[in-house]
Structures are given as structure tokens and as C-alpha cells.
N, CA, C and O atoms as a DFTB+ gen file, in Angstrom:
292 C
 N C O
     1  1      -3.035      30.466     -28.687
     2  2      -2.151      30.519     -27.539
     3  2      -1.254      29.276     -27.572
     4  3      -1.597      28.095     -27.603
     5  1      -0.054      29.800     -27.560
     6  2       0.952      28.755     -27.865
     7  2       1.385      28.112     -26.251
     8  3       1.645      26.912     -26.161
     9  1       1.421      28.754     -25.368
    10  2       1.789      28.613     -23.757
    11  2       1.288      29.025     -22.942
    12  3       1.131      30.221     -23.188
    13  1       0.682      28.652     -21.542
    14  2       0.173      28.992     -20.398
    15  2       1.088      28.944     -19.251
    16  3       1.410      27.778     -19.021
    17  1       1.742      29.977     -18.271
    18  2       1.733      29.281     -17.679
    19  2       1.513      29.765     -16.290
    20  3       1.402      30.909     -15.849
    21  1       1.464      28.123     -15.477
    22  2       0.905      28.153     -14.168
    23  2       1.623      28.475     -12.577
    24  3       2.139      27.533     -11.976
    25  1       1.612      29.456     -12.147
    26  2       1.932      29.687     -10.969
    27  2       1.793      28.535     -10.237
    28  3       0.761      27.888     -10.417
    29  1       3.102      27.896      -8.972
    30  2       2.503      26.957      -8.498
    31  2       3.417      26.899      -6.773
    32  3       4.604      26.594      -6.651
    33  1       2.569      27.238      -5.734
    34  2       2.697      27.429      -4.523
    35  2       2.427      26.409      -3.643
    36  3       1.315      25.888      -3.562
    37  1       3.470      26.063      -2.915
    38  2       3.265      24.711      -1.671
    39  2       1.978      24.944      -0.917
    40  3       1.801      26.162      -0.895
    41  1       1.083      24.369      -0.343
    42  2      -0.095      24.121      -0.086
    43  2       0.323      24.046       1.772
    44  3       0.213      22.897       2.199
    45  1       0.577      24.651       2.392
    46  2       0.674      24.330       3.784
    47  2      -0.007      23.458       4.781
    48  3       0.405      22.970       5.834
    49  1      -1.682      23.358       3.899
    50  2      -2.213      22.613       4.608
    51  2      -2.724      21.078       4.543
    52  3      -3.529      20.386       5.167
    53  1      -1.744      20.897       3.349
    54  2      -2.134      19.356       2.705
    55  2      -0.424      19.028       2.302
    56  3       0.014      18.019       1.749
    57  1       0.299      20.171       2.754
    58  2       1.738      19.573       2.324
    59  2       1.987      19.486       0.590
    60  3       3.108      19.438       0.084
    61  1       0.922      19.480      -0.049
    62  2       0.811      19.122      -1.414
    63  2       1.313      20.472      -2.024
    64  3       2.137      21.194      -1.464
    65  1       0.529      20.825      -3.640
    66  2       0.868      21.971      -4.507
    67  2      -0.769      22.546      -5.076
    68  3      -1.770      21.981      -5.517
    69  1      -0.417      23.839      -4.809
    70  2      -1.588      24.357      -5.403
    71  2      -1.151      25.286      -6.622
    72  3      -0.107      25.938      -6.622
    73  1      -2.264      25.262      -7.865
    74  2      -1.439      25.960      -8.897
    75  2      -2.869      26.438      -9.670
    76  3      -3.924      25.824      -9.831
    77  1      -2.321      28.224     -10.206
    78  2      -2.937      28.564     -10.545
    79  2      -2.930      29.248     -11.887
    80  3      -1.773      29.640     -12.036
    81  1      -3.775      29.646     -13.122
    82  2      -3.198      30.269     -14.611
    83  2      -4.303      31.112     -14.405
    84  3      -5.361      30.563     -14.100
    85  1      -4.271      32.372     -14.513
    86  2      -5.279      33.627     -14.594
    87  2      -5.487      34.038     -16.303
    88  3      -4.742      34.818     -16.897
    89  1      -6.394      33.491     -16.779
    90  2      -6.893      34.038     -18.257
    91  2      -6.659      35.173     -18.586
    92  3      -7.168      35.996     -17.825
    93  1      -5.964      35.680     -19.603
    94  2      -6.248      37.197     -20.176
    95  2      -8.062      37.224     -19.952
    96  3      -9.100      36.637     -20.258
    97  1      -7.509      38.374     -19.184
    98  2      -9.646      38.754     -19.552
    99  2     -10.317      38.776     -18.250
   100  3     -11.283      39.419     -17.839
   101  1      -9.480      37.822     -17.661
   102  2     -10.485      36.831     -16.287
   103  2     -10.847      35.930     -16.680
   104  3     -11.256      35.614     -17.797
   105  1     -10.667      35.149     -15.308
   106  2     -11.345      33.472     -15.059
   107  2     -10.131      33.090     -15.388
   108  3      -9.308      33.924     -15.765
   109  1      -9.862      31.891     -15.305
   110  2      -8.820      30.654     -15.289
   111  2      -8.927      29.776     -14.789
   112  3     -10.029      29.382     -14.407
   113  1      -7.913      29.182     -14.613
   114  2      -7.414      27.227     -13.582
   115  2      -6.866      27.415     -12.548
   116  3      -5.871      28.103     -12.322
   117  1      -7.663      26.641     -11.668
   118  2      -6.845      26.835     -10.343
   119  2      -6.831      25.095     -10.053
   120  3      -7.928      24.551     -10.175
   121  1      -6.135      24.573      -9.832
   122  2      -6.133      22.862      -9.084
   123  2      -5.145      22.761      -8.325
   124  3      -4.561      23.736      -7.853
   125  1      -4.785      21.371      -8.080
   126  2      -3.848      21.463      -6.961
   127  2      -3.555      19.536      -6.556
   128  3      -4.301      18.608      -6.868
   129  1      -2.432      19.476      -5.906
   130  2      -2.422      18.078      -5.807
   131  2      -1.218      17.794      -4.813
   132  3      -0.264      18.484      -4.452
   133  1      -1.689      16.351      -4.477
   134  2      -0.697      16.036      -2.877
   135  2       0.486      16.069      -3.112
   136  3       1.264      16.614      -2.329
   137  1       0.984      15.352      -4.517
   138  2       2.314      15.195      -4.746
   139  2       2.785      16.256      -6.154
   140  3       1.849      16.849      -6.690
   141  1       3.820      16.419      -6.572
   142  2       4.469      16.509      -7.610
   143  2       3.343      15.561      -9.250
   144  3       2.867      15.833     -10.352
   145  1       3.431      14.848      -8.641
   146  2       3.077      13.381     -10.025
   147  2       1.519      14.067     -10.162
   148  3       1.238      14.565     -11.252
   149  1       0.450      14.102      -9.010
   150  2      -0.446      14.308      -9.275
   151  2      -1.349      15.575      -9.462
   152  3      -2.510      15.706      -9.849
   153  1      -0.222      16.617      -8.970
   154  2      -0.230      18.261      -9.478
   155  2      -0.347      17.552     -11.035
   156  3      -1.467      17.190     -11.393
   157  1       0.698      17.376     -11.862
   158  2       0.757      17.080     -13.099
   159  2      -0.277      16.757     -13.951
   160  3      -0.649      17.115     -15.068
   161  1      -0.616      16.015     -13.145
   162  2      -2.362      14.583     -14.248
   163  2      -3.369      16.271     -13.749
   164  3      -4.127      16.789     -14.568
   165  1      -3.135      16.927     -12.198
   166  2      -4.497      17.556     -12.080
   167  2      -4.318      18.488     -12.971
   168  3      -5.356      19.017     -13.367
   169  1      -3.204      18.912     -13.478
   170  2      -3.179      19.910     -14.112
   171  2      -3.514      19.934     -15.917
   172  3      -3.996      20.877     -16.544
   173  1      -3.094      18.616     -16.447
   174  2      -3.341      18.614     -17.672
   175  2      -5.075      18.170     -17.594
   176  3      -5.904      18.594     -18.399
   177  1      -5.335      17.396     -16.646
   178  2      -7.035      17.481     -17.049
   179  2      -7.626      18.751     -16.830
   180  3      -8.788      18.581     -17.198
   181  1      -7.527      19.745     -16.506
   182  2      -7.839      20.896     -16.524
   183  2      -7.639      21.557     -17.460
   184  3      -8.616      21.945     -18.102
   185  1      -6.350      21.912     -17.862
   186  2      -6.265      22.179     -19.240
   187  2      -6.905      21.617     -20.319
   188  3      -7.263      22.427     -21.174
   189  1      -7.127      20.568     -20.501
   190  2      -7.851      19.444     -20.940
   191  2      -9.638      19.964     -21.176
   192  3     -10.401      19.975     -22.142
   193  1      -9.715      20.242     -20.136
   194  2     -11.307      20.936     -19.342
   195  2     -11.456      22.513     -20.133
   196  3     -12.377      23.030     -20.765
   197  1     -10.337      22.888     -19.828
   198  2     -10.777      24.518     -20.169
   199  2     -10.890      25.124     -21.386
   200  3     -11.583      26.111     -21.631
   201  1     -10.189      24.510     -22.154
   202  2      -9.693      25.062     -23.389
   203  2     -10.914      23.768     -24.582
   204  3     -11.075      22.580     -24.300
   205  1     -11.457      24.360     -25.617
   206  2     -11.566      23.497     -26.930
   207  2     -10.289      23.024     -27.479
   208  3      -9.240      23.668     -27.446
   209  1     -10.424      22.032     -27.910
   210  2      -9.201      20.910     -28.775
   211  2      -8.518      22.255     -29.501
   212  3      -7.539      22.672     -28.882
   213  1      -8.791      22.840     -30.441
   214  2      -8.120      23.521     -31.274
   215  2      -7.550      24.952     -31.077
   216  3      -7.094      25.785     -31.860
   217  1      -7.836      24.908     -29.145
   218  2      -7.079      26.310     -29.055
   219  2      -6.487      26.033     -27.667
   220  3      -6.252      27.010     -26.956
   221  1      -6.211      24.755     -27.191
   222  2      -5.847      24.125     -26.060
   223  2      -3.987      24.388     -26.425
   224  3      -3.458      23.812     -27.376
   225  1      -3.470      25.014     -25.806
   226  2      -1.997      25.518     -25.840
   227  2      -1.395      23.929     -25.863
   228  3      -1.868      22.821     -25.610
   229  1       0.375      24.635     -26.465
   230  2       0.980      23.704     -27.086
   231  2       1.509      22.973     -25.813
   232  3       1.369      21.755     -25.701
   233  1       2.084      23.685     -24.908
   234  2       2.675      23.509     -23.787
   235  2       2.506      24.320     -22.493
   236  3       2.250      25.499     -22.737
   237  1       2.562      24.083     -21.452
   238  2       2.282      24.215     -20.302
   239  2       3.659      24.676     -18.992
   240  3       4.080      23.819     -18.215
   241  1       4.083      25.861     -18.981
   242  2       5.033      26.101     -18.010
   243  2       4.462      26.259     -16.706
   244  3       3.405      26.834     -16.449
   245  1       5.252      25.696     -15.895
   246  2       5.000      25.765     -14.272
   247  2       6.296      26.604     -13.371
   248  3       7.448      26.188     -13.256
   249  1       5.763      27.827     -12.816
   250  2       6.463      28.519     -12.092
   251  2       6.528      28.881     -10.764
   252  3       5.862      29.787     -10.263
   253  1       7.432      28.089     -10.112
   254  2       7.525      27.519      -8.575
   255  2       7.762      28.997      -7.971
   256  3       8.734      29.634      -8.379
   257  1       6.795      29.619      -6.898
   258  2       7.164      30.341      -6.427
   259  2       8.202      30.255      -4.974
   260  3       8.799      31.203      -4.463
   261  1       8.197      29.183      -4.632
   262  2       9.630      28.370      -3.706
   263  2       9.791      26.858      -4.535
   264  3       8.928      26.113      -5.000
   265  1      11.215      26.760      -4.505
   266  2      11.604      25.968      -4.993
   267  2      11.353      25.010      -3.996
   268  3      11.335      25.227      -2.785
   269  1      11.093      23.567      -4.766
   270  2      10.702      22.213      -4.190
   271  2      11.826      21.389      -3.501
   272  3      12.828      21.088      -4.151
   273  1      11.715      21.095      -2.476
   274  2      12.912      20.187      -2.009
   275  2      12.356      18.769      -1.945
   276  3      11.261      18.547      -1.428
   277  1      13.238      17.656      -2.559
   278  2      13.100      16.435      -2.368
   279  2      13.717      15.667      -1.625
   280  3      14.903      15.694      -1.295
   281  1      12.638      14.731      -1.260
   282  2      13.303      13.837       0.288
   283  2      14.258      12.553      -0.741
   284  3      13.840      11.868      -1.675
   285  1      15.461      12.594      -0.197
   286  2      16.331      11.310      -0.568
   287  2      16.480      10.395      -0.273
   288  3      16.798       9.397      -0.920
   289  1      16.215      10.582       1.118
   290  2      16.809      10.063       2.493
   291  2      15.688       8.449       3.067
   292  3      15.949       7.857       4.115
């Protein structure tokens, strides 16, 4: 498996991101995190977690089901 990728939905009740990859087959990753930065780290240690070294995908797409707005201000 060359790519996974992860569904990833605003969390209403932590303000954060929750994100999920459903395995061919069944079972998968589900994690989640307060910010942007730490969705990221939760997400590659999981991947990290799930997969053996030699079949752990090349790359990792994330697909926002609402797009993210950032504070500037």
C-alpha cells in the first residue's frame, strides 16, 4: 500500500480534529487532536502503530470534510 487516506472532521466538542482510515477488510485508525500540529504527530504515531515497517504506506492523505478556517487576527 502505497497511500492511506484519512478522513478528517472538526471535533465539536474539543474544538480540535478527529480523523479516521477504515482498512480494506475492517478495522483501522481512528485518533484525533486539539490542534492542526498535533492531529499530525497523532496521526503519524498511529500509522507508525498500525502498520509493520515494511508495509507502512509511503504517504498519508488527509481529507477535510469542512474546510479549516484559520484565526489571523
Amino acid at each position: 500500500m502505497n497511500e492511506i487516506t484519512f478522513l478528517i472532521e472538526p471535533c465539536a466538542e474539543t474544538g480540535g480534529f478527529v480523523a479516521r482510515w477504515d482498512a480494506p477488510g475492517g478495522g483501522g485508525i481512528a485518533t484525533q487532536g486539539d490542534s492542526f500540529a498535533e492531529l499530525e504527530s497523532m496521526i503519524a504515531d498511529a500509522v507508525a502503530g498500525y502498520f509493520e515497517p515494511q508495509e507502512k504506506p509511503r504517504t498519508v492523505r488527509l481529507h477535510f470534510t469542512e474546510d479549516p478556517i484559520v484565526a489571523v487576527a
